[in-house]
C-alpha positions in Angstrom: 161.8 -45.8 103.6 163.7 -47.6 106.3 164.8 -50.8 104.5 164.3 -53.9 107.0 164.5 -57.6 106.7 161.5 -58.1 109.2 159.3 -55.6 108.1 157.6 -54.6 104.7 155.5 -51.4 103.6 152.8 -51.2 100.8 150.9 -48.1 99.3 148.0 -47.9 97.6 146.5 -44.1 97.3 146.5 -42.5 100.8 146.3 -46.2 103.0 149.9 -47.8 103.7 150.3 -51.6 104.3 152.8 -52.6 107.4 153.7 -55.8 106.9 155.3 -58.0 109.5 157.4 -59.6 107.2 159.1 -62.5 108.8 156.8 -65.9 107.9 159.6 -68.4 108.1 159.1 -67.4 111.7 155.4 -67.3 112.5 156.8 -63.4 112.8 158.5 -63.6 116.1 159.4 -60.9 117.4 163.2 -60.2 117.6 165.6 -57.7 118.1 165.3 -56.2 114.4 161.8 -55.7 115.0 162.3 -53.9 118.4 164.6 -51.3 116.4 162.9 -51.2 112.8 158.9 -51.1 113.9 159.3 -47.1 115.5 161.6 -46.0 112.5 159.3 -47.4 109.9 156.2 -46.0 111.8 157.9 -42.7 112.0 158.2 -42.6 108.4 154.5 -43.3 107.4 153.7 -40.8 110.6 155.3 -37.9 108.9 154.2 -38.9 105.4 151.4 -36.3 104.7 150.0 -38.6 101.8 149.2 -41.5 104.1 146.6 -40.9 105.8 145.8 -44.4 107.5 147.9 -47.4 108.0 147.0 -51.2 108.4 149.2 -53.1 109.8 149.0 -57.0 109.0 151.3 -60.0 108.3 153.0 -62.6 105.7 152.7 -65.6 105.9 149.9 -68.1 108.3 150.4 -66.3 111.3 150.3 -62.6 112.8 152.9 -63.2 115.6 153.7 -65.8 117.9 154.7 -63.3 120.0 158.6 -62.4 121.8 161.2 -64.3 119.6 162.6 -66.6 122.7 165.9 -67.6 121.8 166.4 -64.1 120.0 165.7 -62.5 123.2 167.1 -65.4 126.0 169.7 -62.3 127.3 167.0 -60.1 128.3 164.8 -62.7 129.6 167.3 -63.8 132.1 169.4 -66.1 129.9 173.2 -66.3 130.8 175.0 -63.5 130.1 172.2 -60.9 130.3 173.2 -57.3 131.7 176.7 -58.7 131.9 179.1 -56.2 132.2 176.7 -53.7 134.0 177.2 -52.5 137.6 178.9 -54.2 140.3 179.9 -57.4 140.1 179.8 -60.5 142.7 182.1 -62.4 144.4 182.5 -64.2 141.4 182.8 -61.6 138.5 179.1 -62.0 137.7 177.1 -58.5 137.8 174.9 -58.6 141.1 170.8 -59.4 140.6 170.3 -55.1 141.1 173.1 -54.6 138.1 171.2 -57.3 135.6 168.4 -55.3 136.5 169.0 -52.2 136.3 171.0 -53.0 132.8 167.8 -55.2 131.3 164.9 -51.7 132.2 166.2 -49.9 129.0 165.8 -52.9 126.7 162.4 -52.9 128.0 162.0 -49.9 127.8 163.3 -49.9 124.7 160.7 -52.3 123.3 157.7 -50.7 124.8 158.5 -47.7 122.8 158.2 -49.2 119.4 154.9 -50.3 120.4 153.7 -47.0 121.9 154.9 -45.7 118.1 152.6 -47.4 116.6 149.6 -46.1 119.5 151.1 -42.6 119.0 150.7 -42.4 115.0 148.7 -39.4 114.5 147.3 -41.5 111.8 144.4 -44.6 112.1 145.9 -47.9 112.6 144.1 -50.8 111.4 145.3 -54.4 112.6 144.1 -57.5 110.1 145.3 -60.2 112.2 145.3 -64.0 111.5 146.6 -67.3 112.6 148.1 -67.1 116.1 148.3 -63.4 117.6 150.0 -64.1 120.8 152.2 -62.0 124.1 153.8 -59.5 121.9 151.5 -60.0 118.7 148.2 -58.9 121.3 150.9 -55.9 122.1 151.0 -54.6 119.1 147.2 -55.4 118.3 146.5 -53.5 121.2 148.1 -50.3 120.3 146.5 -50.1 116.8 143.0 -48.3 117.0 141.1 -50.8 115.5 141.3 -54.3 114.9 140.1 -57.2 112.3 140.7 -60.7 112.8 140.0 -63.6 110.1 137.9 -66.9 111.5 140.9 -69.0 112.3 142.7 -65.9 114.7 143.5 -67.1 118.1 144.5 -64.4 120.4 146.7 -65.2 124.1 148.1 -63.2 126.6 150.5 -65.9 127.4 153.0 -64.0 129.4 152.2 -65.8 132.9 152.4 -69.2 131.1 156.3 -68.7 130.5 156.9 -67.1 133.6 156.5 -63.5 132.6 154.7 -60.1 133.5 153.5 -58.8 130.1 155.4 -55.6 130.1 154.9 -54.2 126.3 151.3 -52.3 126.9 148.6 -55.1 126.9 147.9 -54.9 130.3 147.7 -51.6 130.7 145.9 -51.1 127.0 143.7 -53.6 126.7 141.9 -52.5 130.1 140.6 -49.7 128.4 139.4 -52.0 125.4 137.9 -54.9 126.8 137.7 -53.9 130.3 139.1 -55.2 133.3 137.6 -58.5 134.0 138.1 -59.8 130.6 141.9 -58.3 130.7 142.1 -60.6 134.5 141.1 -63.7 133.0 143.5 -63.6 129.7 146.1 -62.7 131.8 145.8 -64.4 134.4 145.5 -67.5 132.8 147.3 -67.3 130.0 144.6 -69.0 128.0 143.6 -69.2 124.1 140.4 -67.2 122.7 139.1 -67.9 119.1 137.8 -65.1 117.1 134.5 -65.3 118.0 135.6 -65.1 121.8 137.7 -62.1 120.9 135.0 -60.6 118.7 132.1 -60.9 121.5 134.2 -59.0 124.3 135.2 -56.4 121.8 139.1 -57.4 121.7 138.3 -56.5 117.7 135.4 -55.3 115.7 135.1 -57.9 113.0 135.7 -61.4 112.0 136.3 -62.2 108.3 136.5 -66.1 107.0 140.2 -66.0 105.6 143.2 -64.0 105.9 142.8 -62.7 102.5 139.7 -61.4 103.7 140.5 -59.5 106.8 143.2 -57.9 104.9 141.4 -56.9 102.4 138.5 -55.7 104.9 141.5 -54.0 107.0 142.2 -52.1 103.5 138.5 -51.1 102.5 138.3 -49.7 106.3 141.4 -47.6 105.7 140.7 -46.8 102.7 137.2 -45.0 104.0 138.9 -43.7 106.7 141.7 -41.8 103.9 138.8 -40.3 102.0 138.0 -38.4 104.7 139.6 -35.0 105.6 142.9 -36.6 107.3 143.0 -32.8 109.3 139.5 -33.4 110.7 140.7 -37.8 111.0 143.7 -37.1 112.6 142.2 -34.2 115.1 139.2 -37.1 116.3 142.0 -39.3 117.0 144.3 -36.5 119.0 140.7 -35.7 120.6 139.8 -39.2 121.7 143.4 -39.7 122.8 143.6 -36.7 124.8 140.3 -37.2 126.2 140.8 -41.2 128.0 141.2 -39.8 130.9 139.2 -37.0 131.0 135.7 -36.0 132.8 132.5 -35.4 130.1 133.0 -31.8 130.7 137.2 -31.9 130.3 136.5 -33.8 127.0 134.1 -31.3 126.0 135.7 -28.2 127.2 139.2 -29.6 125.3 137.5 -30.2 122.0 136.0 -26.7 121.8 139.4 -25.7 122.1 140.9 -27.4 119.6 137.7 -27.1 117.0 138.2 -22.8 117.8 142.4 -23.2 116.4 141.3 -25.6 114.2 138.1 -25.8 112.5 138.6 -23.3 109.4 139.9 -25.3 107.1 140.3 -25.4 103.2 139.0 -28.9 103.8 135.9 -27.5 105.3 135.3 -25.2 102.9 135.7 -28.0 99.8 132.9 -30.2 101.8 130.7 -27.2 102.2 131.3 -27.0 98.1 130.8 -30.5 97.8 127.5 -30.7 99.8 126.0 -28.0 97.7 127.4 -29.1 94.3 126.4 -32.7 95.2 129.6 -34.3 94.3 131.9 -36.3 96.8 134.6 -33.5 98.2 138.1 -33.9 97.6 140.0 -33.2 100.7 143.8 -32.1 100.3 144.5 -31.8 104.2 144.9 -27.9 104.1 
C-alpha cells in the first residue's frame, strides 16, 4: 500500500477504511493529498478482496476543504506559474502563461477526485464535523453518503473568490438537482445535516461520528456480501447509463448481462437458494 502521511487505510474482511488522516489540520486538503488520494484508490481499485470502500476521517472534522496556504501558488499567490511562458516587461510570466501553467495543477487535482468516482468498487462517505469546497468534492464522487448530526456541509468556493473546479458543480447536479446545486453555490452558505439529508445531499444522519462510521461500515459491509461481479457490474451499469435514454439503459444492460451473466457466483446463489443457506460468493 502506498504509504502517506495524509492518508490511512483499514481492512476488515472485504470492506476497506480510507481514512483522511490529517486531524491536526481539520484535514485540509494539500498537495500530499492531491498526489496520494488516486495512488491509494488505485490500489484498493485493483485489490480483488475489497469489494467496497468507505472513505471517512480522523479527527472532529471531514475536511475543511482546499488547504489555503498549502495551495496560495495555484490560487494566484506570488510566484504561481512562474517560470512558464512568456514573460512581461518586467520578467514576470504574462496573465495567459500563469494560466496556461496553473490548468494542469487543476487538472491534476480533479483527477484524484474523479479516482475516487471511477473505483469500480462502492464508495461510502461517513462524513462529520465541517465537510466543506473540496471535502463536498470528494463527498460528491463517492456513491453514497452518511453524515453524523453535527455535519455541516458548504460549497464555499464563491465566498473566497473562487469557481468550484474539483467536480461539485458538475456532480452534485445529478444528486441533488439543479436548484439546490444554484443556491449552495451561489451563496456559498452552510447546510446542517438535516438540510443535507432532506434534499438528498446524503442518505442518512447518524448522532455521532462514531456512529456514521460505523453505519458507513455495516453499509459496506452488506454491500461486500454480495457477489462483487454482479456489485461492481450495477455500478458500471448505472455509470454508463447517466446519460442514457430508458431504452439506451435498457438496450446497454442486456448487453452486458448476455457477456456477463454466467457466473460461478450465479451458480453458488442458485445452490444457496435451494439449500437455504446464505451463498458464498468468490467473484468468479
Amino acid at each position: 500500500m502506498v504509504s502517506s502521511e495524509v492518508l490511512s487505510v483499514e481492512r476488515d474482511g472485504h470492506v476497506a477504511t480510507l481514512f483522511l488522516d490529517r486531524a491536526e489540520a481539520r484535514n485540509a486538503l494539500g498537495p500530499a493529498f492531491w498526489n496520494d488520494l488516486p495512488q491509494v484508490m488505485g490500489e484498493l481499485a485493483e485489490d480483488s478482496d475489497v469489494r467496497a470502500v468507505v472513505v471517512a476521517a480522523r479527527g472532529p472534522h471531514f475536511s475543511v476543504g482546499l488547504d489555503l496556504k498549502a495551495m496560495a501558488g495555484l490560487l494566484g499567490g506570488e510566484g504561481g506559474g512562474a517560470g512558464a511562458g512568456a514573460a512581461d516587461g518586467g520578467g514576470r510570466p504574462s496573465m495567459a502563461a500563469r494560466a496556461f501553467a496553473a490548468r494542469p495543477s487543476i487538472l491534476r487535482m480533479q483527477q484524484a477526485v474523479t479516482a475516487v468516482a471511477d473505483c469500480p468498487k462502492p464508495v461510502v462517505a461517513a462524513i462529520h464535523g465541517y465537510c466543506i469546497g473540496g471535502g463536498v468534492d470528494l463527498a460528491s464522487a463517492c456513491d453514497i453518503r452518511l453524515a453524523s448530526a453535527d455535519a455541516l456541509f458548504s460549497v464555499r468556493e464563491t465566498r473566497v473568490a473562487i469557481v468550484a473546479d474539483l467536480g461539485s458543480l458538475q456532480r452534485l447536479p445529478r444528486i441533488i438537482g439543479k436548484g439546490h446545486v444554484a443556491e449552495l453555490a451561489y451563496t456559498g452558505k452552510d447546510i446542517d445535516a438535516a438540510r443535507a439529508r432532506e434534499i438528498g445531499l446524503v442518505n442518512d444522519v447518524l448522532p455521532d461520528a462514531a456512529g456514521v462510521l460505523a453505519r458507513a461500515r455495516q453499509l459496506a459491509g452488506e454491500i461486500a456480501a454480495n457477489s462483487p461481479l454482479a456489485v461492481q457490474g450495477t455500478k458500471a451499469v448505472l455509470t454508463a447509463c447517466e446519460d442514457k435514454s430508458v431504452a439506451e439503459g435498457l438496450d446497454y444492460v442486456a448487453t452486458w448481462n448476455a457477456g456477463f451473466l454466467q457466473s460461478e457466483d450465479l451458480v453458488e446463489a442458485m445452490a444457496a437458494f435451494m439449500e437455504k443457506r446464505p451463498p458464498q460468493f468468490r467473484g468468479r
